[in-house]
C-alpha positions as CSV (number, residue, x, y, z in Angstrom):
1,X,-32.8,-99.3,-48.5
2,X,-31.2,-102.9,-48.0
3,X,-30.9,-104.6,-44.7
4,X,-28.2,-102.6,-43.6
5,X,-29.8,-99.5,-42.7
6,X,-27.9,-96.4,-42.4
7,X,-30.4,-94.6,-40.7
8,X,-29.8,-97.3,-37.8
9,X,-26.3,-98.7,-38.7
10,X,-23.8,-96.0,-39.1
11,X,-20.1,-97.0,-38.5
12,X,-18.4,-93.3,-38.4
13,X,-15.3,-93.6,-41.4
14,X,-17.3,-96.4,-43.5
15,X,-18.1,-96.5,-47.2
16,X,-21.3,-96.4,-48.4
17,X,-22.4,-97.5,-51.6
18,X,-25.5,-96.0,-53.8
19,X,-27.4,-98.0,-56.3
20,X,-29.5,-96.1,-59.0
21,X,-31.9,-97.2,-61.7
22,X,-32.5,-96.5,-64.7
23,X,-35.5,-95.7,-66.8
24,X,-38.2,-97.4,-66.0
25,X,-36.3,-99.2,-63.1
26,X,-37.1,-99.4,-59.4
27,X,-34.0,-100.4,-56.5
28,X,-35.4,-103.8,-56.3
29,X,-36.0,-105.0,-59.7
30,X,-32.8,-103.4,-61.0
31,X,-30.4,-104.1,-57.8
32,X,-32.0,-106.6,-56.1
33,X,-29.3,-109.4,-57.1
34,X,-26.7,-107.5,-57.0
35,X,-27.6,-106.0,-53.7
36,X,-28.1,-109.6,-52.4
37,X,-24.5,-110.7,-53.8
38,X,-23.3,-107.8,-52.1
39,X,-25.0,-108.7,-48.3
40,X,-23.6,-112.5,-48.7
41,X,-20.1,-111.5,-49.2
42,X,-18.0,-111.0,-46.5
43,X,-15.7,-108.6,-47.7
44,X,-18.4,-106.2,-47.5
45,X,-19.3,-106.2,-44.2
46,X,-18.3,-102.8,-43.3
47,X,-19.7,-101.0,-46.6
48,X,-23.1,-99.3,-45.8
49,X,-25.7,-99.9,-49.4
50,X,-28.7,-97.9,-50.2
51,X,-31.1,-97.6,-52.6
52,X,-31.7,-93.9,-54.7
53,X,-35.5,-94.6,-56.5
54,X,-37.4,-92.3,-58.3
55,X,-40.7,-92.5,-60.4
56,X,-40.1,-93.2,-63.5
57,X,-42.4,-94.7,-66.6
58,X,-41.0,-96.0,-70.8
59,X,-44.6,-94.1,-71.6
60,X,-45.8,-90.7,-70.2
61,X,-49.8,-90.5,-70.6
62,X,-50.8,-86.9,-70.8
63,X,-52.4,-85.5,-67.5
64,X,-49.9,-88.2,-65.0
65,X,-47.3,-87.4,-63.1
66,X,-44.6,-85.2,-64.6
67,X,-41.2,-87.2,-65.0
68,X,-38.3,-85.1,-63.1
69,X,-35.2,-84.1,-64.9
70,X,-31.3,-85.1,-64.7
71,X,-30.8,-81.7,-63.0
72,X,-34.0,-82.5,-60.3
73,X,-33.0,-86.1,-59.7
74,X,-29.3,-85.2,-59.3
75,X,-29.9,-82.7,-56.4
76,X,-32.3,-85.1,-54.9
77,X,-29.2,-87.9,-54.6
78,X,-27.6,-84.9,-53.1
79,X,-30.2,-85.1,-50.1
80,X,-30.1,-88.4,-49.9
81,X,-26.4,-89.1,-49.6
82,X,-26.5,-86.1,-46.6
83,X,-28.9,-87.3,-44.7
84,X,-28.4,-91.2,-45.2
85,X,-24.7,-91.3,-45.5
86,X,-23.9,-88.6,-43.9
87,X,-21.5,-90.6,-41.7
88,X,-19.5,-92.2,-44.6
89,X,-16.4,-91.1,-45.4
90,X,-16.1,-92.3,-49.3
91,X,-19.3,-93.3,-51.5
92,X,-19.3,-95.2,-54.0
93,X,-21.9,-94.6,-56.7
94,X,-23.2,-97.5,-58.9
95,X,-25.6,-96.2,-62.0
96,X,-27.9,-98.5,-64.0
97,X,-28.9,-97.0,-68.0
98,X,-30.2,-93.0,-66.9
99,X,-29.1,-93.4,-63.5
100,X,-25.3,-93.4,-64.2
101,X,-26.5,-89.9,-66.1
102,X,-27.4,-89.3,-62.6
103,X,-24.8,-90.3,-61.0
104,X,-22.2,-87.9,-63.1
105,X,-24.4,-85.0,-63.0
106,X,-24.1,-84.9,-59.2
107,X,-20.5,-85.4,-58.9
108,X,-20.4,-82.4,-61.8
109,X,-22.6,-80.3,-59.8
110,X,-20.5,-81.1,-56.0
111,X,-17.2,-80.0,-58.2
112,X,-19.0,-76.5,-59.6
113,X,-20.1,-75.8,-55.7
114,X,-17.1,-76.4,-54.2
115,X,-18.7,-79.1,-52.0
116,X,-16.7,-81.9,-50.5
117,X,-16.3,-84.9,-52.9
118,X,-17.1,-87.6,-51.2
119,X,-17.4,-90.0,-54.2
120,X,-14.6,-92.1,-55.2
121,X,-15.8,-94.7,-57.3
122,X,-18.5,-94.5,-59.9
123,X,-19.4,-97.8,-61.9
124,X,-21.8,-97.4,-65.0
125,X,-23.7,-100.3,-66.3
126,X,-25.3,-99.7,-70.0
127,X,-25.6,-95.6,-69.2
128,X,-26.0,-93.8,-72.6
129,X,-23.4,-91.2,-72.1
130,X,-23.8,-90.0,-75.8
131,X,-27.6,-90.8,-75.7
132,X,-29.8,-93.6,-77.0
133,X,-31.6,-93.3,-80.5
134,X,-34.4,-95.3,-78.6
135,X,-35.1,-92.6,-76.5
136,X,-35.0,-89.7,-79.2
137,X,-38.0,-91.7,-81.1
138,X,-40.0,-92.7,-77.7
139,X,-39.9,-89.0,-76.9
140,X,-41.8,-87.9,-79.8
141,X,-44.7,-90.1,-78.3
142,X,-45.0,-89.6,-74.7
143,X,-45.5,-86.0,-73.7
144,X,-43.7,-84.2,-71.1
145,X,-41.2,-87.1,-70.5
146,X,-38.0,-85.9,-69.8
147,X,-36.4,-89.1,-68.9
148,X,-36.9,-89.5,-72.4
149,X,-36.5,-86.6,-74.0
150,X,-32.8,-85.9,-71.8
151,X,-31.8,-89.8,-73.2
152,X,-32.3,-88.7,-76.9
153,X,-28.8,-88.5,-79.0
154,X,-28.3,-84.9,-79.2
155,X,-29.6,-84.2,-76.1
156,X,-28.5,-80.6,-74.5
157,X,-28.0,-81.9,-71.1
158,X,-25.7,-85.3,-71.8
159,X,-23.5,-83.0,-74.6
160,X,-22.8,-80.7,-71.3
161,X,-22.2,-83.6,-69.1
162,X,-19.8,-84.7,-71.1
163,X,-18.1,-81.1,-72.1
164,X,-17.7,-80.7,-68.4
165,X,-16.4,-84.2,-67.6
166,X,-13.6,-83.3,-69.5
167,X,-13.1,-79.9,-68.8
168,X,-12.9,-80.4,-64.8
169,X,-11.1,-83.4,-65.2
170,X,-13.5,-85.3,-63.5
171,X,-11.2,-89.0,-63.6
172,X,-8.2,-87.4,-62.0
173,X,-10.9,-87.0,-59.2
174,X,-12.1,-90.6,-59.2
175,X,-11.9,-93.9,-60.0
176,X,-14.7,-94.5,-63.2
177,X,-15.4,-97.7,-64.8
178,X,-18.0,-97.5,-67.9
179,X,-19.5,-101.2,-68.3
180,X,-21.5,-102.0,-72.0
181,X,-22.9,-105.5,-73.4
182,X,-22.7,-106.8,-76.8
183,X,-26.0,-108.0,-76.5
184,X,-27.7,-104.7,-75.3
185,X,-29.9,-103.1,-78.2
186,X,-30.8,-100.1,-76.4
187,X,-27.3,-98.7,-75.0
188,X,-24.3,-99.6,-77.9
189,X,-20.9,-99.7,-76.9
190,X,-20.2,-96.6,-78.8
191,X,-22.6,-95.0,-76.5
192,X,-21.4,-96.2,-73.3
193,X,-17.8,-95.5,-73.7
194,X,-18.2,-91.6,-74.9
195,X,-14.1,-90.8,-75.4
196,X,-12.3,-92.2,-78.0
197,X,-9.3,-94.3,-76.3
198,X,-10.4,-94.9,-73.1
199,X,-8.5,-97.6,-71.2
200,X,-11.4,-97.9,-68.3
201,X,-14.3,-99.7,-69.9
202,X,-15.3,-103.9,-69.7
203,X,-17.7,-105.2,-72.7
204,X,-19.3,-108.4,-71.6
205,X,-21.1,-110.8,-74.0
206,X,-24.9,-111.4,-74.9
207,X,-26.2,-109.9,-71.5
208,X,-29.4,-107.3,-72.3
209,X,-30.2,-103.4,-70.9
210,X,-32.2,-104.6,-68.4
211,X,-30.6,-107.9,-67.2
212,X,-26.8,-106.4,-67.6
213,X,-27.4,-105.9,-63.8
214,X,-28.7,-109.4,-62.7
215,X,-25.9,-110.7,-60.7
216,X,-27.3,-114.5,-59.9
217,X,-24.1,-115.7,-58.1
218,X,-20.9,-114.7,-56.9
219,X,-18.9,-116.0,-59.8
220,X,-21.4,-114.0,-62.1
221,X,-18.9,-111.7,-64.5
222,X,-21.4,-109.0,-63.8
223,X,-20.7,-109.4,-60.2
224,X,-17.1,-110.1,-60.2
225,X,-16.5,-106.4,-61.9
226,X,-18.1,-104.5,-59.4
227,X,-16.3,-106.2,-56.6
228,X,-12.6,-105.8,-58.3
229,X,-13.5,-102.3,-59.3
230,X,-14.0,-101.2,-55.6
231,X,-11.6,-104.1,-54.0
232,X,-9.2,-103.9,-56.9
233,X,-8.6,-107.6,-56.2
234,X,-10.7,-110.8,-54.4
235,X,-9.9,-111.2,-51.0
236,X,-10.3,-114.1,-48.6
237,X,-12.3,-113.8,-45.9
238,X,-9.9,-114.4,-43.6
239,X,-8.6,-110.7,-44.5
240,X,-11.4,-109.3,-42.7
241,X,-13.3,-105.7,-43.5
242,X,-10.5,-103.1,-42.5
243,X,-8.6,-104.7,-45.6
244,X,-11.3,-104.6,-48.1
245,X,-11.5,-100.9,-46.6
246,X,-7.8,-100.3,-47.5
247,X,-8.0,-101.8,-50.7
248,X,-10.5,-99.5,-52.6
249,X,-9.3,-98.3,-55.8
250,X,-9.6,-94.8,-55.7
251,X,-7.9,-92.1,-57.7
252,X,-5.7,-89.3,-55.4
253,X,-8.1,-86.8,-54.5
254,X,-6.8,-83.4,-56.1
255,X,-9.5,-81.3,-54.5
256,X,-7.5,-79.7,-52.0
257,X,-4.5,-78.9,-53.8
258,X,-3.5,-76.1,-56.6
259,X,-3.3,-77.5,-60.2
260,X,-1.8,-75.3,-63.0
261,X,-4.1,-76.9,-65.4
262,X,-7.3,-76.3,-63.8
263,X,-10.3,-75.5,-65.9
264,X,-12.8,-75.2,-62.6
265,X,-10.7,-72.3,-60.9
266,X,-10.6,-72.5,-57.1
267,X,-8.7,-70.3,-54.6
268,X,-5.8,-73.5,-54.0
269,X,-5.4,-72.6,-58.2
270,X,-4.7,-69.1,-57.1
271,X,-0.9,-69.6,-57.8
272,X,-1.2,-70.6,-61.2
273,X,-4.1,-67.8,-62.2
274,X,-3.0,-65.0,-64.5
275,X,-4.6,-62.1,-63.7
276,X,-5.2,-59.6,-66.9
277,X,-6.8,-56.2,-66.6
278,X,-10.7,-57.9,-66.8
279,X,-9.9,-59.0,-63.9
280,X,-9.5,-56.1,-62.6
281,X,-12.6,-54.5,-63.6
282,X,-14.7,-57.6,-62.1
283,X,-13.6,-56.7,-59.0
284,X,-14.7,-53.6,-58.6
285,X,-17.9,-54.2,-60.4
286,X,-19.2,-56.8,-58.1
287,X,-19.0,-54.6,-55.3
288,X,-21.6,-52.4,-56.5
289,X,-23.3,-53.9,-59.3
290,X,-24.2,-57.4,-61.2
291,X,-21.8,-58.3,-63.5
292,X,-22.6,-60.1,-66.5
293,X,-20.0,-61.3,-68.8
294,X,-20.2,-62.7,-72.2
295,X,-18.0,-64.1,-75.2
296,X,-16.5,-67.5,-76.9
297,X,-16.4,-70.7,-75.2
298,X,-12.7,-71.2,-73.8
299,X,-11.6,-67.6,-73.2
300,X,-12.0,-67.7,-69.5
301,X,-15.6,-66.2,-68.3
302,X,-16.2,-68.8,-65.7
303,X,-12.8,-68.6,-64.0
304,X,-12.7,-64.8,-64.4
305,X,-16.2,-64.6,-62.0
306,X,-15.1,-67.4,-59.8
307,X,-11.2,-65.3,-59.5
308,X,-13.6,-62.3,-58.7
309,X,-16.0,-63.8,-56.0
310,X,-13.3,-66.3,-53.9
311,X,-11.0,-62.7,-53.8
312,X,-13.6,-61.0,-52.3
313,X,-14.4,-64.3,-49.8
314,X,-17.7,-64.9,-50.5
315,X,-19.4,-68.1,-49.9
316,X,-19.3,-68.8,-53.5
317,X,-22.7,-71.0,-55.2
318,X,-21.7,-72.2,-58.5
319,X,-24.8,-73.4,-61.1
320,X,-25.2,-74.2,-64.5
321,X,-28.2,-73.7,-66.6
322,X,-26.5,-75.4,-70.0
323,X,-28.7,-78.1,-70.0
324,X,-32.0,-76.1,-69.8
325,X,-31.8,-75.0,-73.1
326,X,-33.4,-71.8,-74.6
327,X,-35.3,-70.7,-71.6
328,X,-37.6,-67.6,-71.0
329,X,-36.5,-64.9,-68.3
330,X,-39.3,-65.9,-65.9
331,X,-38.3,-70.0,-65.7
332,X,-34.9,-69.0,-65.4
333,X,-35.5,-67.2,-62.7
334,X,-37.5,-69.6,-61.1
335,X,-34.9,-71.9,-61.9
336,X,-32.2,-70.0,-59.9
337,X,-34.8,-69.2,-57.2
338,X,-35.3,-73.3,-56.6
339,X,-31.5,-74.3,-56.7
340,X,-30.0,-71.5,-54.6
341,X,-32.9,-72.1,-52.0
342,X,-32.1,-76.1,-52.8
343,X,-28.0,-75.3,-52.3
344,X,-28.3,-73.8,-49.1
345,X,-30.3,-76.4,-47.5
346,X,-33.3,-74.1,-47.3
347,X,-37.0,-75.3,-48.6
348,X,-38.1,-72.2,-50.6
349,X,-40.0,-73.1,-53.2
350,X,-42.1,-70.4,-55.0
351,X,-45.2,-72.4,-57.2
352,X,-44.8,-72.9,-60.8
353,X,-46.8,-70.1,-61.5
354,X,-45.2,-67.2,-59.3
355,X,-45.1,-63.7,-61.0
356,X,-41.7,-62.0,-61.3
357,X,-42.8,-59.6,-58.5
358,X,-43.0,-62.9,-56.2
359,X,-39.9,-64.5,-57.4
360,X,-38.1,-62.0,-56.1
361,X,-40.0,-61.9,-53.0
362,X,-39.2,-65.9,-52.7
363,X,-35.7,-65.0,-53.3
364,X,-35.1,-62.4,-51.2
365,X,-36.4,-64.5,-48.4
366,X,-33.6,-66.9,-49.5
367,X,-30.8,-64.4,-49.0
368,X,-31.8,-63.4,-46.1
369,X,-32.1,-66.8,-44.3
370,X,-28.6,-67.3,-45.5
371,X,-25.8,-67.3,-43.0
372,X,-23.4,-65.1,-44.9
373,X,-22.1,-63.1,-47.9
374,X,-23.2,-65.0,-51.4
375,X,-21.4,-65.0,-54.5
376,X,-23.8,-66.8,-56.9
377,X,-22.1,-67.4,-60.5
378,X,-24.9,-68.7,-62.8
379,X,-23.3,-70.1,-66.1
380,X,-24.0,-71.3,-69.4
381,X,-27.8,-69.1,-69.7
382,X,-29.2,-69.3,-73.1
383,X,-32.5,-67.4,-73.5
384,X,-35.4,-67.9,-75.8
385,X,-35.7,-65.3,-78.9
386,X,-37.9,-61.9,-78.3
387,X,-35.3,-60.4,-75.7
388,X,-36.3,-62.5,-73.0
389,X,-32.3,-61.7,-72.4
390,X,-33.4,-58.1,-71.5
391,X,-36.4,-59.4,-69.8
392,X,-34.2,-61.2,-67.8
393,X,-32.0,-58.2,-66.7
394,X,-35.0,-56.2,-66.2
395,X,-35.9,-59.1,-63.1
396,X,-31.7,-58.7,-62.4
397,X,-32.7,-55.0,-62.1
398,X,-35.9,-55.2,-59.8
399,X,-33.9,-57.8,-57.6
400,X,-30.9,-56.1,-57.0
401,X,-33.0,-52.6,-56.3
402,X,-35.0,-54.5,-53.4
403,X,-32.3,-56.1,-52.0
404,X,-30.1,-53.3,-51.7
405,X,-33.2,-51.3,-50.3
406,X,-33.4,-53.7,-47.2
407,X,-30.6,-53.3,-44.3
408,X,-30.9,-56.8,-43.7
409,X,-30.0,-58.1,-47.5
410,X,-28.5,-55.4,-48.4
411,X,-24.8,-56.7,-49.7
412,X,-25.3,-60.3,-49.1
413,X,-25.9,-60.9,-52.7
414,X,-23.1,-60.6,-55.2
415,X,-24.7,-62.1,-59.0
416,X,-22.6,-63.0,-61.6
417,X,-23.5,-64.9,-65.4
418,X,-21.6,-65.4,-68.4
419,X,-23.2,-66.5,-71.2
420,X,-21.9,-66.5,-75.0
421,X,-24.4,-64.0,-76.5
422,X,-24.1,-60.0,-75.5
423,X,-27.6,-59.5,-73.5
424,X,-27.4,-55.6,-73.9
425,X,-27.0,-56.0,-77.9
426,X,-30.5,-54.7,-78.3
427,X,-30.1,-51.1,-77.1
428,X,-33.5,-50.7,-77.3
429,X,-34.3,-53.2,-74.9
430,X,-31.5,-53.0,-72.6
431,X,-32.3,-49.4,-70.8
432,X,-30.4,-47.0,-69.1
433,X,-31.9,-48.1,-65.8
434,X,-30.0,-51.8,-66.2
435,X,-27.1,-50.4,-66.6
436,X,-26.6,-49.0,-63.4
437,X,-27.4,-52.3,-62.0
438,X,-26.3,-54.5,-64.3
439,X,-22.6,-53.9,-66.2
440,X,-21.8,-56.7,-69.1
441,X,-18.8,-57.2,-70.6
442,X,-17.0,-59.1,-73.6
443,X,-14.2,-61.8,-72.6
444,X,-12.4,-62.1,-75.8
445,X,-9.3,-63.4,-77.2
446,X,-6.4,-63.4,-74.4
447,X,-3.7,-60.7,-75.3
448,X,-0.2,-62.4,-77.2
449,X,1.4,-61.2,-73.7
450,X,-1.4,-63.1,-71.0
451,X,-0.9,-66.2,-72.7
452,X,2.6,-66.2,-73.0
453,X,2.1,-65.5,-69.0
454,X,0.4,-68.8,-68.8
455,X,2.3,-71.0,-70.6
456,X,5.4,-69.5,-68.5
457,X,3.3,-70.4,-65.4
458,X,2.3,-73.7,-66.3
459,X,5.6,-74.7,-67.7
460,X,7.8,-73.5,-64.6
461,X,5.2,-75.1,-62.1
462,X,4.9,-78.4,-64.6
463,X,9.2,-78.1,-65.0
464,X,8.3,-79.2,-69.0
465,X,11.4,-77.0,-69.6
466,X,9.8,-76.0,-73.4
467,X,12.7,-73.5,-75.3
468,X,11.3,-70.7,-76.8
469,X,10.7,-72.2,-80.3
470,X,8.2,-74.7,-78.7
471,X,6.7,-71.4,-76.7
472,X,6.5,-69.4,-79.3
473,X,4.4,-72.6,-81.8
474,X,1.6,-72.6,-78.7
475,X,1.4,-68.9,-79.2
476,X,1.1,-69.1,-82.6
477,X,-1.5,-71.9,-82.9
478,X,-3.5,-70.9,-79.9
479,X,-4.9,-67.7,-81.5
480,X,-5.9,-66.2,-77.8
481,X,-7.6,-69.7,-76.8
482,X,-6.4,-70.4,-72.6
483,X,-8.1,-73.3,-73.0
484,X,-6.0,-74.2,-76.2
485,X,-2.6,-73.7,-74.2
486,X,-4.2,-75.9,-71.1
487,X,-4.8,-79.0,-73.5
488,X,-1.3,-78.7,-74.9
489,X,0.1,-79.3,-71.7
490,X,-2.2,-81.9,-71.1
491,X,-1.3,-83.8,-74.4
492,X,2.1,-83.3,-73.2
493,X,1.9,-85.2,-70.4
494,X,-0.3,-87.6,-71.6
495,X,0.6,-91.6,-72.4
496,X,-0.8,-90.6,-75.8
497,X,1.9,-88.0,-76.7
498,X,4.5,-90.6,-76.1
499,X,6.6,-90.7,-79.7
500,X,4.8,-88.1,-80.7
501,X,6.8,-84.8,-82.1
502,X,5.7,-81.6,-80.7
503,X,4.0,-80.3,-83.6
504,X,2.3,-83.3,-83.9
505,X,0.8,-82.8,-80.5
506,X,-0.2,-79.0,-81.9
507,X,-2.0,-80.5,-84.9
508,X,-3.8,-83.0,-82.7
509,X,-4.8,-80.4,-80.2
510,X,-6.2,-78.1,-83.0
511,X,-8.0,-81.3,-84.5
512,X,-9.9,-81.9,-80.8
513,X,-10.2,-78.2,-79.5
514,X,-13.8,-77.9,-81.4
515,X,-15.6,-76.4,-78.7
């Protein structure tokens, strides 16, 4: 924490900025300069700073402490901005190498759980947003690192990151700037910037990974970006705090207001949602039963189960397990246990090696210190081979039959997944007894007729004014894909369709649609 405490200097309405390291890092010998730049300069006299540190090592012995993960060091920012900021109004969030990997899984997760987005600005210096090849050899050598092992190219966690940065639209939400060095060997530019065209990005010259952060004076390049990022221009000091308040360069926040094109559905979308017969049969079945849904990427599983759980207005907690990986049934339930206890503020923690009988125990006590009705949508759940699936609905099926068989829980829990594979394919292993507690079912291909309803939606709302020819090309090349039509739209209206003919934007739609 720097000189201005916010445990002892809170100014209700201010903005507080968070610094986080990277790898290996520590808040002093990583932010230290910039921090002091920042406490000299008058124009940030009413901005609050802290410091977000975490243990961290390049080399993992075996038998030391075990290095966190993205997902554990994310919700532990989490914490510290409601307790230590908890009087700010806007937070900036400033990211060195990994912590910038932080810093965007946090602002992912406070979008998925409907939480209020305070962040407005997010500046990353050197952060490997497509990975670092560095960290895919290291890992090889220091065991149980998972700093290094999440930094790798090809890691599972930084592919989701980025799948979901898109599809929530996270930079119509804030105001990103991604920052890269020509001198850096460990983070390349290619790296840092992880979209092709993107107009918010600064390259400096000769500066390394570690001293891209080392601000030494206020005319110091590295310095002057971060203060016209957030001030969007240097002001004297005779313009005084309230000004430099004024003047942050923020994006309009779009939280609280429907959008046609929304890929993270929310009950302001409601409008805009085209509700198809599934829909129909997800609400009913989470009345009575879990519901598990499964199919392709893009055909609408997560909005279907978030359409299902806001109707039904249920405190809805929204979590992803796609950066776990192939997981076995009983660390995914811990998993869930830890972050719905986590999500709720509550500090249930069962110990790494809890039974499935005492999971359930640990989550049952979580439900029932909750406050009220739960819908809990876990997405994104790949399991491990040898129908750990199964194994997995069995502990759905032992949950759901103890908490139904307490008054006091009894109803407070509504469970949802989605997932891409069919977890009752093995017959064999998926009884009779799941089934009357756990129903699945395939989200395909959208119907010629739903997604002629959604580009009639989104075109009316949008007032694109397509004729039917145009109409009828989406229908044709979109093959059932929602998703497909959504990115259309967007292309439509983006800078990058300008001069473009319509089935140019088609062809590169189809190109970029690869997920």
């Amino acid at each position: 924490m720097t000189k201005r405490d916010p445990i002892t200097g809170h100014r209700e309405g201010c903005h507080g900025i968070v610094f986080i390291h990277g790898l290996s890092g520590s808040a002093r010998s990583t932010w230290g300069p910039m921090i002091d730049q920042l406490g000299q300069d008058r124009d940030f006299d009413s901005f609050q700073f802290a410091s977000y540190a975490f243990p961290t090592v390049k080399i993992r012995l075996p038998f030391t402490e075990r290095m966190a993960k993205i997902q554990e060091l994310s919700s532990a920012l989490d914490t510290l901005i409601e307790t230590d900021l908890s009087d700010c109004s806007e937070i900036t969030l400033i990211g060195h190498s990994l912590g910038g990997l932080i810093a965007r899984h946090y602002i992912i997760s406070s979008i998925l759980n409907n939480k209020k987005l305070l962040v407005k600005n997010l500046l990353m210096y050197a952060v490997p947003n497509t990975g670092a090849s560095i960290a895919s050899w290291a890992s090889h050598v220091s065991i149980w690192h998972y700093h290094l092992k999440q930094l790798g190219k090809n890691s599972d966690i930084i592919d989701r990151i980025n799948e979901d940065w898109v599809r929530m639209d996270v930079e119509k939400k804030i105001s990103a700037l991604y920052i890269a060095s020509t001198g850096d060997k460990v983070v390349r530019s290619d790296s840092a910037f992880p979209f092709i065209g993107m107009q918010n990005t600064r390259t400096l010259n000769a500066f390394g990974h570690s001293d891209i952060t080392q601000a030494s004076s206020p005319q110091d390049v590295r310095y002057k970006i971060l203060k016209k990022h957030l001030i969007g221009k240097l002001i004297p000091h005779s313009s005084g705090p309230s000004k430099a308040l004024r003047s942050i360069n923020t994006q309009p926040d779009r939280t609280q207001s429907g959008d046609p094109l929304f890929d993270i559905y929310d009950i302001a979308d409601k409008p805009y949602y085209v509700v198809r017969s599934q829909d129909i049969y997800a609400k009913e079945v989470v009345s009575n039963n879990c519901l598990w849904v499964h199919g392709a990427s893009g055909t609408g599983k997560t909005a279907l189960l978030r359409h299902a759980i806001l109707e039904k207005e249920l405190k809805l907690i929204h979590m992803s397990l796609g950066g776990a990986g192939k997981i076995d049934a009983t660390s995914a339930l811990r998993y869930i246990c830890v972050e719905f206890s986590e999500l709720q503020g509550l500090d249930i923690i069962p110990p790494t090696e809890a039974s499935t009988y005492d999971l359930v125990r640990y989550f049952k006590k979580a439900v029932l210190n909750s406050n009220s009705q739960i819908g809990l949508l876990i997405e994104e759940i790949s399991f491990a081979p040898d129908n750990e699936a199964a194994r997995f609905c069995e502990m759905i099926w032992l949950l759901s039959s103890s908490l139904s068989s307490n008054q006091d829980t009894n109803g407070r829990l509504v469970l949802t997944i989605s997932s891409l594979h069919d977890p009752s394919a093995d017959e064999s292993a998926f009884s009779d007894k799941m089934k009357e507690r756990v129903s699945t079912v395939e989200i395909g291909s959208w119907i010629e007729q739903d997604i002629r309803k959604l580009i009639d939606v989104i075109d009316r709302t949008r007032n694109d004014k397509l004729d039917n020819f145009s109409k009828n090309l989406i229908v044709d090349a979109a093959n059932g894909s929602p998703r497909f039509v959504k990115l259309v739209f967007r292309q439509l209206q983006s800078t990058f369709a300008e001069g473009a003919s319509f089935t140019d934007v088609l062809s590169r739609v189809s190109r970029e649609n690869i997920r």
